[in-house]
C-alpha positions in Angstrom: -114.3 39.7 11.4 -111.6 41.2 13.1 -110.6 40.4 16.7 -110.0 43.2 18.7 -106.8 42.2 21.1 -107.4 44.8 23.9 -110.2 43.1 25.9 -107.5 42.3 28.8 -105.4 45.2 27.8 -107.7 47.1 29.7 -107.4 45.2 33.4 -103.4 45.4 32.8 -103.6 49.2 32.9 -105.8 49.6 35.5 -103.6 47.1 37.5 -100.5 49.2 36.5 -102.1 52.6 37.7 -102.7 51.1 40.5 -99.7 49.7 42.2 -97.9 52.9 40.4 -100.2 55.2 42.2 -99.3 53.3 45.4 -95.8 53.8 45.3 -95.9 57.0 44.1 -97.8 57.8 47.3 -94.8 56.5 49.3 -93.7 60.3 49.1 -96.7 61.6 51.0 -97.1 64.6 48.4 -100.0 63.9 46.7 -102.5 65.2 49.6 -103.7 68.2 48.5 -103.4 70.5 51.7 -106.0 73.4 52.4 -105.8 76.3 54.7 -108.5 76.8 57.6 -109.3 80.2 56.3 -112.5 79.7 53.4 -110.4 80.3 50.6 -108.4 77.6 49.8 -104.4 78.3 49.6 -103.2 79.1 45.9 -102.6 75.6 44.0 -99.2 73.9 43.6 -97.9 72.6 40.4 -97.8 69.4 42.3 -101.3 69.9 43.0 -102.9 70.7 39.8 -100.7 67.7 38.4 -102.3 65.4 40.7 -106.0 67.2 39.9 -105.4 66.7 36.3 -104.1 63.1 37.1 -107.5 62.7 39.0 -109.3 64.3 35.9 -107.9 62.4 33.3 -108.1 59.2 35.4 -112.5 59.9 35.2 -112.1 60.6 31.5 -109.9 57.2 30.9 -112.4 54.9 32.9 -115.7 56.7 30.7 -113.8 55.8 27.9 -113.0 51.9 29.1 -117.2 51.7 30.0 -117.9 52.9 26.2 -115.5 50.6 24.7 -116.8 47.8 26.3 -120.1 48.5 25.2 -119.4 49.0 21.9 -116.9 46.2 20.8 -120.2 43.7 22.9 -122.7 45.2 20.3 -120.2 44.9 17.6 -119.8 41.4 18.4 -123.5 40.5 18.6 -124.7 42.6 15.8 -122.2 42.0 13.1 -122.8 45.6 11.3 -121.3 48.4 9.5 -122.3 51.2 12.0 -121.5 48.6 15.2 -118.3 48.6 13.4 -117.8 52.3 12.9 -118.9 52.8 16.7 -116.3 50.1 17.9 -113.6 51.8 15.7 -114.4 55.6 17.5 -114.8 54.2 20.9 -112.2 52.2 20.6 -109.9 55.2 19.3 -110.8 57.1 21.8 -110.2 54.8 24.7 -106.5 54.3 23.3 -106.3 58.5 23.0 -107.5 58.5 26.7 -104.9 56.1 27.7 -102.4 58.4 26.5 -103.7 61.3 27.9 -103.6 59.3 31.5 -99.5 58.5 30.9 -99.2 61.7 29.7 -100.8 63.3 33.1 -99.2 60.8 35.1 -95.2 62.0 33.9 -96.5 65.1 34.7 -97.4 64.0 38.1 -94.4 62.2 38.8 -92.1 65.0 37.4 -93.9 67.2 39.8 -93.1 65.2 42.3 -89.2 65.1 41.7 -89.3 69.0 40.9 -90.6 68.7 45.5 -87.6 66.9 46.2 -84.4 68.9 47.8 -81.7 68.0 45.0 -79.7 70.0 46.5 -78.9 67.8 48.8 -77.6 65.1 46.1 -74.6 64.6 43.6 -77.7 62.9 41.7 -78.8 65.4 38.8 -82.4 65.6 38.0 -81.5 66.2 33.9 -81.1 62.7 34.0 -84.9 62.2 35.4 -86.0 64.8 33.1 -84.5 63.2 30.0 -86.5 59.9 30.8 -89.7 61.6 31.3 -89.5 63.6 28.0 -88.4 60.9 26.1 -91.5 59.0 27.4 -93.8 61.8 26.9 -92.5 62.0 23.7 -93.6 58.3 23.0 -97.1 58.7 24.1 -97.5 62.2 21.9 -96.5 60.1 18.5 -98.3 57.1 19.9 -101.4 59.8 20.1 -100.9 60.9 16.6 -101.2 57.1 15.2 -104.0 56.7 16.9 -105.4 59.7 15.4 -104.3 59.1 11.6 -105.8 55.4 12.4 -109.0 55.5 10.2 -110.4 51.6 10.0 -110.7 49.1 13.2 -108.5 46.6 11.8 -105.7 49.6 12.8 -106.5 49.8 16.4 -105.0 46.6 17.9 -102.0 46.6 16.1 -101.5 50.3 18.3 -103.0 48.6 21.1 -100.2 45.9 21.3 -97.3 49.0 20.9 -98.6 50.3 23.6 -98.5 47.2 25.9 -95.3 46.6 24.8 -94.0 49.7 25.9 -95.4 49.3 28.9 -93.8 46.4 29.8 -90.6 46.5 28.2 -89.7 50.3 29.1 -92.4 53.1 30.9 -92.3 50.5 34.0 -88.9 49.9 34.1 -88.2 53.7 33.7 -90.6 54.7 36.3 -88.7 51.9 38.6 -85.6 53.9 38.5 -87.3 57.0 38.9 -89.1 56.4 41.8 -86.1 54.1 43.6 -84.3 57.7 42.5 -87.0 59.5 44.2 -86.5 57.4 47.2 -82.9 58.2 47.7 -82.6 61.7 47.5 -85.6 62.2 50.1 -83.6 60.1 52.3 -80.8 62.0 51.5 -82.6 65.4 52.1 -83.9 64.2 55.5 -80.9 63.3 56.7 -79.3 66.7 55.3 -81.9 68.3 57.7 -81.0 65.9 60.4 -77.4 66.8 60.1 -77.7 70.6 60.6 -79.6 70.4 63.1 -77.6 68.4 65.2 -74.9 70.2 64.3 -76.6 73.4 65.9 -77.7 72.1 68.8 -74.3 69.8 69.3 -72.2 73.5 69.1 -74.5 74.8 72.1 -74.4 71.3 73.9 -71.2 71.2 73.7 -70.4 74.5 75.4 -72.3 74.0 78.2 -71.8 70.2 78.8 -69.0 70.7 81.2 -70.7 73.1 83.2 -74.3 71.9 83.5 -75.5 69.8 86.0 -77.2 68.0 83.4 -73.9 67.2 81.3 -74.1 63.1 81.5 -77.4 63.4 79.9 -76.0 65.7 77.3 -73.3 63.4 76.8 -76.0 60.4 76.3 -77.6 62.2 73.8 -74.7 63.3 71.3 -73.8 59.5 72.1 -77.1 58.5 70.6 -77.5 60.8 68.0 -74.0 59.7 66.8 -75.5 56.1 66.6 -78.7 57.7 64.6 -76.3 59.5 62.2 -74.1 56.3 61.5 -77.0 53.8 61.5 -79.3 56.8 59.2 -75.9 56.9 56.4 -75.0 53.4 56.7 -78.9 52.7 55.2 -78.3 55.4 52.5 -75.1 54.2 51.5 -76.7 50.7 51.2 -79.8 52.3 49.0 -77.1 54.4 46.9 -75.0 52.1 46.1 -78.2 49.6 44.8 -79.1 52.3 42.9 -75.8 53.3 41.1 -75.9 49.4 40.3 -79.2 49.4 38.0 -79.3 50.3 34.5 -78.8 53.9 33.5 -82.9 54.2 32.9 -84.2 51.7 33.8 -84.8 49.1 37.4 -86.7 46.1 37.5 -89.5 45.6 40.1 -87.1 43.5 43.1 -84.4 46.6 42.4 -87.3 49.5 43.1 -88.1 47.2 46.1 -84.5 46.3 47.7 -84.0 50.4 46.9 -87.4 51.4 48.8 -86.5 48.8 51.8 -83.3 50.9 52.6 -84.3 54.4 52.3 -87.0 53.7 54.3 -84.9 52.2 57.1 -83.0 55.4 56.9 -86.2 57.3 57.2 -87.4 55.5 60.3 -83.9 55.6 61.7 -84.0 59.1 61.5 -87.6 59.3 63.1 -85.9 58.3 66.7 -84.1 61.5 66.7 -87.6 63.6 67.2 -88.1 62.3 70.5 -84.2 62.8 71.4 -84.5 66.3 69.8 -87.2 67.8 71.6 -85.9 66.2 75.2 -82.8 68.0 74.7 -84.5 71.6 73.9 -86.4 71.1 76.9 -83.2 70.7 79.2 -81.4 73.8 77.4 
């Protein structure tokens, strides 16, 4: 009797969806936004990445309920056709797993392609090579699944596929996302920086003449201190970064990454405030 060797295999990738779905959503771009008008506004390709992510999430957790069902009654009933119907669900549970990497690449590719890179000496061909190289895994990983025709097959696949998971897709997607995480910091700031650049031109013009010109002082003072605090994070983040492996970062890296981007972020979010004060007194 053959044991099949994916009964936990299944909680493991719900798990890993999971807490990757979660800091995916650090970003804040996977809300799909709606106008006010009826129609809704034409869809992104970030937004029909995250429907088919949604979609093929449904599909994957249908699959999971069959394949439970079917390796119990093959269990219990010991037959040829409990076999044959343990074999196809299992197949296709494996196939649906797939499918769900597959969609989430797409969805986190979509994600980078929102980013300003522009605003970064980081190229994204280096992103892309990682994600095609794992798409590319999960398409011949599909195919053996496919070409698979007996049960006894499916958990050697099975146990590729955890493997990979663990040894490489997670530690790939870690370096992705910490990547992710410093080049929005790095575009935020880049919109800080013009802007108070702008406004410090006019300030400065009118700071010796304005009544107002020691509260115009304060607040180039402060916004100095936002700057340096802001790039003294991202220099931090940047430089963890530069210091993990070329594709992949472990779980603390992603973390330590994450902790000082988002100090830059919030460092940056005291200049709203400081920025709309100072439009009001010009």
């Amino acid at each position: 009797m053959p044991t099949l060797q994916i009964s936990n295999f299944k909680n493991k990738i719900v798990h890993t969806f999971i807490k990757l779905f979660i800091l995916l959503a650090i970003y804040s771009l996977l809300t799909i936004n709606y106008s006010l008008a009826q129609s809704p506004v034409p869809l992104t390709a970030l937004d029909k990445a995250q429907n088919d992510y949604t979609f093929q999430f449904t599909k994957y957790r249908e699959a999971q309920n069959k394949y439970i069902n079917a390796r119990s009654s093959y269990l219990t009933f010991q037959t040829a056709t409990a076999k044959n119907n343990a074999y196809l669900a299992t197949s296709d549970y494996l196939l649906k797993i797939d499918d769900l990497y597959h969609a989430y690449l797409f969805l986190v590719n979509e994600n980078g392609n929102s980013l300003g890179w522009q605003n970064s000496d980081i190229s994204k061909d280096h992103i892309n090579q990682i994600i095609d190289e794992e798409i590319a895994f999960f398409d011949n990983h599909r195919k053996k699944v496919k070409d698979a025709k007996t049960l006894e097959q499916l958990p050697d696949l099975a146990t590729d596929l955890r493997s990979h998971r663990d040894k490489e897709f997670n530690l790939k997607i870690n370096k992705i996302l910490a990547t992710f995480e410093v080049i929005e910091a790095q575009s935020a700031i880049a919109d800080f920086n013009k802007l108070a650049r702008d406004l410090d031109k006019i300030i400065t013009s009118k700071i010796e003449k304005d009544q107002n010109q020691s509260i115009l002082a304060n607040w180039i003072s402060e916004i100095t201190n936002i700057k340096a605090k802001t790039q003294n994070y991202l220099t931090k983040a940047k430089e963890l970064l530069e210091k993990t492996k070329e594709q992949t970062a472990s779980g603390d890296e992603l973390k330590d990454i994450s902790s000082f981007a988002q100090l830059a972020k919030n460092e940056l979010l005291r200049s709203k405030p400081l920025f709309k004060e100072v439009i009001g007194i010009l």
